[in-house]
C-alpha positions as CSV (number, residue, x, y, z in Angstrom):
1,X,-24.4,-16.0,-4.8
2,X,-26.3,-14.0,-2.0
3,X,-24.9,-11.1,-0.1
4,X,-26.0,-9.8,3.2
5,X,-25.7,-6.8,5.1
6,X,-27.1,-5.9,8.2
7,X,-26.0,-3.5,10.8
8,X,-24.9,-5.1,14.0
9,X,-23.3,-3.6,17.7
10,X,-19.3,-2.9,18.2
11,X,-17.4,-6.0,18.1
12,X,-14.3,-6.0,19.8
13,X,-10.9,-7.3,19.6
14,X,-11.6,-8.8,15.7
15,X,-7.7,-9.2,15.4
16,X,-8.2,-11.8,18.1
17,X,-10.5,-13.8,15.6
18,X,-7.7,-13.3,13.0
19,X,-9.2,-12.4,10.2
20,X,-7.9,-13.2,6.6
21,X,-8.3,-10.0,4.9
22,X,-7.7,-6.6,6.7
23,X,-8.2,-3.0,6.0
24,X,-7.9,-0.3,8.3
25,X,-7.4,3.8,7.8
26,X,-9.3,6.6,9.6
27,X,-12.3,6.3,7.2
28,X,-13.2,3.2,7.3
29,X,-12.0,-0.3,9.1
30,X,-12.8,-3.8,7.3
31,X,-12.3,-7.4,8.5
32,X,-12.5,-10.5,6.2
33,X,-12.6,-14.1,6.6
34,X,-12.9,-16.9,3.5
35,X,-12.7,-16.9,0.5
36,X,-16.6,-16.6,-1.3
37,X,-14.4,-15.7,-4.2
38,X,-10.7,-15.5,-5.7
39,X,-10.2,-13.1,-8.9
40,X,-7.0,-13.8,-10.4
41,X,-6.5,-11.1,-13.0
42,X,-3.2,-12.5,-14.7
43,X,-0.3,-10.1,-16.2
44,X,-0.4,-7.2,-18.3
45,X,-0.9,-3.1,-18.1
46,X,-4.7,-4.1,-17.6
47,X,-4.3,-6.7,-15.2
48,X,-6.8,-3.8,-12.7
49,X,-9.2,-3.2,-15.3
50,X,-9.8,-7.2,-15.4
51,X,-9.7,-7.4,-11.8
52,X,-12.4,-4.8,-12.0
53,X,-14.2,-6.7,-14.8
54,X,-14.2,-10.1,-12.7
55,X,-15.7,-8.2,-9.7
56,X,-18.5,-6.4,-11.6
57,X,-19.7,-9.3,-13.2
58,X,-19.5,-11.3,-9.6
59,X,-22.0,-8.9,-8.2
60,X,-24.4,-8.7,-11.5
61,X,-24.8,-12.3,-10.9
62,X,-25.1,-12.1,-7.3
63,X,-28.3,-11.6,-5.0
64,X,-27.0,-8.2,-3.0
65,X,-29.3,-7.2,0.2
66,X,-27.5,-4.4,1.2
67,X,-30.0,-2.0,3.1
68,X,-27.1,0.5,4.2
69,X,-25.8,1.1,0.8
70,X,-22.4,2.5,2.5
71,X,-18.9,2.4,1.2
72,X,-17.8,-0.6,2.1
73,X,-21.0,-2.1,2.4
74,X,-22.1,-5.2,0.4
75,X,-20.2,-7.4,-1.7
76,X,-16.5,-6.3,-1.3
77,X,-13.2,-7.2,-3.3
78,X,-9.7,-7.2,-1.2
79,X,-7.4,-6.6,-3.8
80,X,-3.6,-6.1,-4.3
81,X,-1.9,-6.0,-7.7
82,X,2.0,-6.3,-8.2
83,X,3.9,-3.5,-9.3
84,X,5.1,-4.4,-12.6
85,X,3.0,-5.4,-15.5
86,X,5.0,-8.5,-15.9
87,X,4.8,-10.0,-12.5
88,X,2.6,-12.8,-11.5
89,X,0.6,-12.6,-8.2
90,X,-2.1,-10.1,-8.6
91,X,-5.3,-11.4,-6.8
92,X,-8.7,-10.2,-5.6
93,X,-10.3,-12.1,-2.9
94,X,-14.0,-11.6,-2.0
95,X,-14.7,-12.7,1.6
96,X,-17.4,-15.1,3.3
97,X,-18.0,-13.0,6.0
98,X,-17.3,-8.8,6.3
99,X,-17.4,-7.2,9.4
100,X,-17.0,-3.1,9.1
101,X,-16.8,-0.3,10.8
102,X,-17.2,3.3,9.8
103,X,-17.5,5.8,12.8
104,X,-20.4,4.5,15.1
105,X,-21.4,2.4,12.4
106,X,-20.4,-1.5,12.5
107,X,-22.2,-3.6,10.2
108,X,-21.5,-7.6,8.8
109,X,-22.0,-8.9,5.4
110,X,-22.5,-12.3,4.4
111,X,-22.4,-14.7,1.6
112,X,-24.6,-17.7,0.9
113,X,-25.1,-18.0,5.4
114,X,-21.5,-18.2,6.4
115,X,-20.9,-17.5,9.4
116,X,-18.0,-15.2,11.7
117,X,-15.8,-16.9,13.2
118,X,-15.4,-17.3,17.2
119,X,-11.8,-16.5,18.9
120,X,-8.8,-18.3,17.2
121,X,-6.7,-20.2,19.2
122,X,-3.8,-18.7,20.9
123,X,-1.0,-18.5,18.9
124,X,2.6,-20.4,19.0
125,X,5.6,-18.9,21.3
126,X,7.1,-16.2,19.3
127,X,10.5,-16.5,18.5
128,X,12.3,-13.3,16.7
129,X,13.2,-12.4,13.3
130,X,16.5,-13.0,11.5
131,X,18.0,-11.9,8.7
132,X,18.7,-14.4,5.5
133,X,19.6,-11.8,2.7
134,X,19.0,-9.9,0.0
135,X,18.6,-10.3,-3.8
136,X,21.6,-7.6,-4.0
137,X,24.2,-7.2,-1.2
138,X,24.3,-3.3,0.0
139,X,27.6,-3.1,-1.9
140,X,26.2,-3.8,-5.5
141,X,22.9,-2.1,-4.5
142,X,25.6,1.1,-3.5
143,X,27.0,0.4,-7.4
144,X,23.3,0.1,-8.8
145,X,22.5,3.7,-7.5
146,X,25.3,5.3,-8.6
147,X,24.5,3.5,-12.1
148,X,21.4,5.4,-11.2
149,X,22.5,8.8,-10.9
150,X,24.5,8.7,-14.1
151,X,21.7,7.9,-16.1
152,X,19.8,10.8,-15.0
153,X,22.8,13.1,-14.8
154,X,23.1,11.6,-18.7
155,X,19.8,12.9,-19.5
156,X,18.3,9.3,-19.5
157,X,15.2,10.4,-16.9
158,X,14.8,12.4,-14.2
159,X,14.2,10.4,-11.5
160,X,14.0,6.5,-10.4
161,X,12.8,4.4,-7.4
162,X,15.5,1.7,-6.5
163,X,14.0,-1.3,-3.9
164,X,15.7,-3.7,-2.0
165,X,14.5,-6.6,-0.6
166,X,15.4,-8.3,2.7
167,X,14.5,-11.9,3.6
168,X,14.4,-13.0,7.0
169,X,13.1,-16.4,9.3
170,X,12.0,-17.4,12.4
171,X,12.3,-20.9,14.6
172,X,8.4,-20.1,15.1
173,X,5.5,-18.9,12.6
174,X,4.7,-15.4,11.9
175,X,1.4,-14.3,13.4
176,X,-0.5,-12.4,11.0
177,X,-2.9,-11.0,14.0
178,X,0.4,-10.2,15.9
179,X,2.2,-8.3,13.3
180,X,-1.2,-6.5,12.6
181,X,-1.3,-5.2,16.1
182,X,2.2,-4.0,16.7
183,X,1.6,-2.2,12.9
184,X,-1.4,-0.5,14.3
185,X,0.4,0.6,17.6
186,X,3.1,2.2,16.0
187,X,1.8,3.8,12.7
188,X,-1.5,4.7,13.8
189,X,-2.1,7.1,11.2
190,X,-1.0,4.3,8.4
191,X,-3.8,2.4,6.6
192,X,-3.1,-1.3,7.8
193,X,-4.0,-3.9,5.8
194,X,-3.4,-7.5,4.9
195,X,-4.2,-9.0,1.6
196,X,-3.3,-12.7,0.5
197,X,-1.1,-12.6,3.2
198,X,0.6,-9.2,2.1
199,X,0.9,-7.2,5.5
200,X,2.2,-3.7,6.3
201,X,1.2,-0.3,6.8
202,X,1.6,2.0,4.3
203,X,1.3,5.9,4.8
204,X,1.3,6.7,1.0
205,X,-2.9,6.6,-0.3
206,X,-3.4,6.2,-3.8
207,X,-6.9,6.6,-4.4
208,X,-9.8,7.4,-2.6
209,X,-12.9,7.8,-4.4
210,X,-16.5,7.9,-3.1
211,X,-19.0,8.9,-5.8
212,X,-17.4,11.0,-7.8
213,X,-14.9,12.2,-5.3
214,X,-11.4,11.5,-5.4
215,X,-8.4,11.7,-2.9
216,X,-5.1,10.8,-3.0
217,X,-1.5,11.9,-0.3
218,X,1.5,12.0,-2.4
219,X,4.8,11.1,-0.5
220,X,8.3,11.6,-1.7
221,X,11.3,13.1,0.1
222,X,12.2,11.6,3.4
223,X,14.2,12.0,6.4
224,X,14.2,10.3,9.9
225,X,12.1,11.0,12.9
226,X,13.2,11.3,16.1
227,X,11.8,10.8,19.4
228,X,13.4,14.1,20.6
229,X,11.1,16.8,19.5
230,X,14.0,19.3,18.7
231,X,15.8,16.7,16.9
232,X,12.8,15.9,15.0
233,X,11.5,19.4,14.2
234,X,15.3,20.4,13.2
235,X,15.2,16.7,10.7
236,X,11.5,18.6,9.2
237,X,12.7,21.5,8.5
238,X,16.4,20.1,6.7
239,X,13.8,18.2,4.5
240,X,11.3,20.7,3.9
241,X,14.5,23.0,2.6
242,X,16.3,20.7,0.4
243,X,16.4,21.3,-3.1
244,X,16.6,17.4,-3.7
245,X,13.7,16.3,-2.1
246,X,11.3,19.4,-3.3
247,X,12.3,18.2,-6.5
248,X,11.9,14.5,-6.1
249,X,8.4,15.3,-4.3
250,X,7.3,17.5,-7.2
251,X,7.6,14.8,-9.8
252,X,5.5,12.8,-7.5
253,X,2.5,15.4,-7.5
254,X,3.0,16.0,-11.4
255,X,2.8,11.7,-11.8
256,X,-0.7,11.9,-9.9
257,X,-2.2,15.2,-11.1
258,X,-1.3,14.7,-14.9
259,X,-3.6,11.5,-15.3
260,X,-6.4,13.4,-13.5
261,X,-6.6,16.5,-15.3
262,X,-5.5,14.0,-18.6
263,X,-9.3,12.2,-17.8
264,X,-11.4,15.7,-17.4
265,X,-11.1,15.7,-13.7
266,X,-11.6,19.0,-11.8
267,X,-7.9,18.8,-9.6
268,X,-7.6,20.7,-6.6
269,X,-3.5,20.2,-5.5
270,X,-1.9,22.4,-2.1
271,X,0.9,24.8,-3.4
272,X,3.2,23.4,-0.7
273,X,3.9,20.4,1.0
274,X,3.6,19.7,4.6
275,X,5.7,17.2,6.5
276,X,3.9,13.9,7.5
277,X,6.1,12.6,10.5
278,X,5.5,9.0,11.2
279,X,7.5,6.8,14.3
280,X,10.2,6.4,12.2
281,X,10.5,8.7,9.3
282,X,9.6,12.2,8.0
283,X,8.3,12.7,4.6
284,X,7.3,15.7,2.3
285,X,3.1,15.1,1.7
286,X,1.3,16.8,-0.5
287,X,-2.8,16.1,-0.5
288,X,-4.4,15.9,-3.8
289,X,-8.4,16.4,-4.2
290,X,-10.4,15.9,-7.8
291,X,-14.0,15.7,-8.9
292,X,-13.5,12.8,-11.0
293,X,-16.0,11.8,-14.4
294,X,-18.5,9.4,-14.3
295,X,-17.5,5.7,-15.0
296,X,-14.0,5.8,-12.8
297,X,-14.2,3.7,-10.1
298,X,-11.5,3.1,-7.4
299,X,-9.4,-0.2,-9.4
300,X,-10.1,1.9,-12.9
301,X,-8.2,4.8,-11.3
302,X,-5.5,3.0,-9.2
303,X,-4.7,1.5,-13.0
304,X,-4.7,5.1,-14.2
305,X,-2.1,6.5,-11.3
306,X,0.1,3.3,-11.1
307,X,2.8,3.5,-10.7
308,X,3.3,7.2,-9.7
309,X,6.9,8.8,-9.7
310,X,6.3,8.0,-5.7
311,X,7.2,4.3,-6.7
312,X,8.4,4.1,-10.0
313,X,10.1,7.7,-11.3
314,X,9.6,9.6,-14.0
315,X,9.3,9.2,-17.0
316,X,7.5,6.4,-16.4
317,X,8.3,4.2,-19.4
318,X,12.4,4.9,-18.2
319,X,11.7,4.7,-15.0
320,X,10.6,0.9,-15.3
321,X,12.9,0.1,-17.6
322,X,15.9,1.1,-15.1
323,X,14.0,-0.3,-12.4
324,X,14.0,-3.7,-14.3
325,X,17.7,-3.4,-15.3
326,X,19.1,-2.4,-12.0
327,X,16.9,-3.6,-9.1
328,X,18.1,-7.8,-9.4
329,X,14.7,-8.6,-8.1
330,X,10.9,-8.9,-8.7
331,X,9.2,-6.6,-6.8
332,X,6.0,-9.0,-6.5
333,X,3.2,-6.9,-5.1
334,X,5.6,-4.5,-3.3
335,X,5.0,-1.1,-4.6
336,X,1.8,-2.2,-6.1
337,X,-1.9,-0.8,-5.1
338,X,-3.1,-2.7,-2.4
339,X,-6.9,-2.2,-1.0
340,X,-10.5,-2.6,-1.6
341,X,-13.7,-1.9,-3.3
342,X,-17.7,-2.5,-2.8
343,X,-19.8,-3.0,-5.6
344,X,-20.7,0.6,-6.4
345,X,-16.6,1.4,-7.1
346,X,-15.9,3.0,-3.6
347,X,-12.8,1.7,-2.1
348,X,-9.6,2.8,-0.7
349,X,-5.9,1.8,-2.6
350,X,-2.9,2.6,-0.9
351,X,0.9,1.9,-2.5
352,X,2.0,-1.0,-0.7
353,X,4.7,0.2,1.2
354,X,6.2,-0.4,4.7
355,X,4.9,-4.4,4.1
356,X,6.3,-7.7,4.4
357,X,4.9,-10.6,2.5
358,X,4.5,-13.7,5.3
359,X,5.0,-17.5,4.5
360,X,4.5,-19.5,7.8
361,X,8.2,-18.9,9.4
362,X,9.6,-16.6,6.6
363,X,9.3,-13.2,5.5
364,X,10.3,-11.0,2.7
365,X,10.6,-7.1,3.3
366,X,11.0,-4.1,1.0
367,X,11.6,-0.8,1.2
368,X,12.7,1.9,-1.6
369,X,14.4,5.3,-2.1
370,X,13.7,7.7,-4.8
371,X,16.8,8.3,-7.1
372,X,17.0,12.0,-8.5
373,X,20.7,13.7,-10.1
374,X,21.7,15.6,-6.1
375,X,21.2,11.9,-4.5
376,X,24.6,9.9,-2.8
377,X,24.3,6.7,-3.0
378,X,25.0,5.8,0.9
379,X,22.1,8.1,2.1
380,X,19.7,5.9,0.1
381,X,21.4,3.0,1.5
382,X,20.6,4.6,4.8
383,X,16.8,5.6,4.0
384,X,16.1,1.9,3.1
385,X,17.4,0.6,6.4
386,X,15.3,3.5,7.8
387,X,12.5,2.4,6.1
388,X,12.9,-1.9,6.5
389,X,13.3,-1.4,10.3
390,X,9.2,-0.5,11.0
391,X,8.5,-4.4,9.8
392,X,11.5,-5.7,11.4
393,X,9.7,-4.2,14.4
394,X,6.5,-5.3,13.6
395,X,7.9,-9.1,12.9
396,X,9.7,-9.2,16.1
397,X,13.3,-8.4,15.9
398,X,13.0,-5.7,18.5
């Protein structure tokens, strides 16, 4: 297989083109179409390192003229990998044709002469989304926490992530380039992405790394947003002073700064959160920074974070095993890293949060609350609904 990068002018309105694969953050915007490979990694707590495996040896055996030699440049995997070790569905998709864009810089990569696509026809009428249940109705999901907070009152664990899902259907297709576009108008500050037909916009990044440079933006603790500023400030500054949410947001940090220092990394973590307010929600953020060792590439350290306490609680091995017991549903790839990486280990991963996973005229949402011993089982309740109605939004229901 032959890869080829070359530099080219702006292009504009890709989404138009509707593109397969999409990644978009403030570093670094990526736009995918075919399929010049599919890596199907299979189950298991190393399903990332063979993901990682498949991809290496795909661009060993490949002919790469990449005279940029830019993150994101060259051969590139779209990957996104289900939460639980257990769960089918992870995949890895390496596209025909890459057009990206980092800064002023726009560049297109192709393998074996494809070529990109022209405008895609307009899509069907839209018609709006409806609701078609959950795996749990609110009532048992209400019981499911309070089983919850008993266990960790009980010494059990100290915190746990409970999901719900949410199914809904159209009369008309979901548009993938339509969803896409209301995401990017309203989280703007989200990475966007869609993978294998996995779309949302999650604010939560799990790994950065470029050389041996690593970021990461830990989220936990929430609270709505308003479009009032003094409603809003007033929200920040009940979450920034609650005792259950400091708490719950410090497990998260510890869950991504323990692995680092546990691998020799040089860790670099802020004292004190800061509040990331997004169009719907508030959360407590906390920006982590390492100088990572040689060899750890973006997938090999997604598989060393996942899942963090942000997703999953703490301790881990508890965590899952509630989650397993109590959540009445397979999370799939919710929850899950979600990203990409080129062929020197640069990438981005976020947690796939805020997302939907699209099936012609249905959809299934998630969203998730963190579980610690001061929670009450209806504000949880209410945080998920917070949290499901940015891709009710985004699929049309508004």
């Amino acid at each position: 297989m032959r890869f080829t990068t070359r530099p080219i002018e702006p292009l504009a309105d890709l989404l138009g083109r509707d593109p397969d694969h999409v990644w978009m953050s403030a570093q670094v915007s990526l736009w995918g179409w075919g399929e010049a490979a599919r890596l199907l990694p299979g189950t298991g707590p190393h399903r990332m390192q063979a993901l990682d495996d498949a991809f290496d040896r795909l661009v060993a055996e490949s002919e790469v003229d990449d005279p940029l030699g830019l993150p994101g440049t060259g051969p590139v995997v779209f990957a996104s990998v289900t939460f639980s070790a257990r769960s089918t569905g992870s995949v890895g998709v390496v596209p025909e044709v890459l057009v990206g864009r980092r800064g002023d810089t726009w560049w297109v990569t192709i393998s074996d002469g494809a070529g990109l696509p022209g405008p895609a026809p307009e899509p069907e009428a839209e018609d709006k989304a409806r609701y078609a249940g959950s795996s749990l109705p609110d009532v048992l999901w209400l019981e499911r926490v309070a089983q919850a907070i008993e266990m960790i009152r009980g010494g059990e664990l100290d915190k746990v992530v409970l999901a719900r899902d949410y199914a809904v259907w159209s009369r008309a297709r979901f548009h993938p380039p339509r969803v896409l576009g209301r995401l990017i108008s309203r989280f703007p500050g989200c990475h966007v992405f869609r993978v294998a037909d996995l779309v949302g916009a999650s604010p939560e990044l799990l790994v950065r790394r470029t050389a041996e440079r690593m970021d990461s933006l830990v989220l936990a603790g929430s609270a709505p947003s308003f479009v009032d500023e003094d409603q809003a400030t007033s929200a920040a500054r009940t979450l920034m002073d609650s005792d259950k949410d400091r708490w719950e947001h410090e497990l998260a940090v510890r869950s991504v700064r323990d692995p680092l220092v546990g691998i020799g990394a040089e860790v670099d973590v802020r004292d004190t959160p800061e509040i990331l307010r997004l169009a719907n929600v508030q959360h407590l953020a906390t920006a982590v920074t390492a100088t990572v060792p040689a060899g750890w590439d973006a997938l090999h350290l997604a598989e060393l974070l996942h899942p963090t306490a942000a997703v999953g609680g703490t301790p881990t091995d508890a965590a899952v095993r509630v989650i397993e017991e109590l959540e009445g549903m397979d999370r799939g790839r919710y929850a899950g890293p979600v990203g990409w990486m080129d062929g020197r280990g640069d990438g981005e991963f976020a947690i796939a949060l805020r997302c939907a996973e699209l099936s012609g005229a249905r959809a299934r949402l998630f969203a998730g609350a963190g579980i610690v011993a001061g929670s009450l089982p209806e504000a949880e309740l209410d945080e998920t609904r917070l949290k499901l109605g940015a891709m009710m939004g985004a699929l049309g229901a508004e």
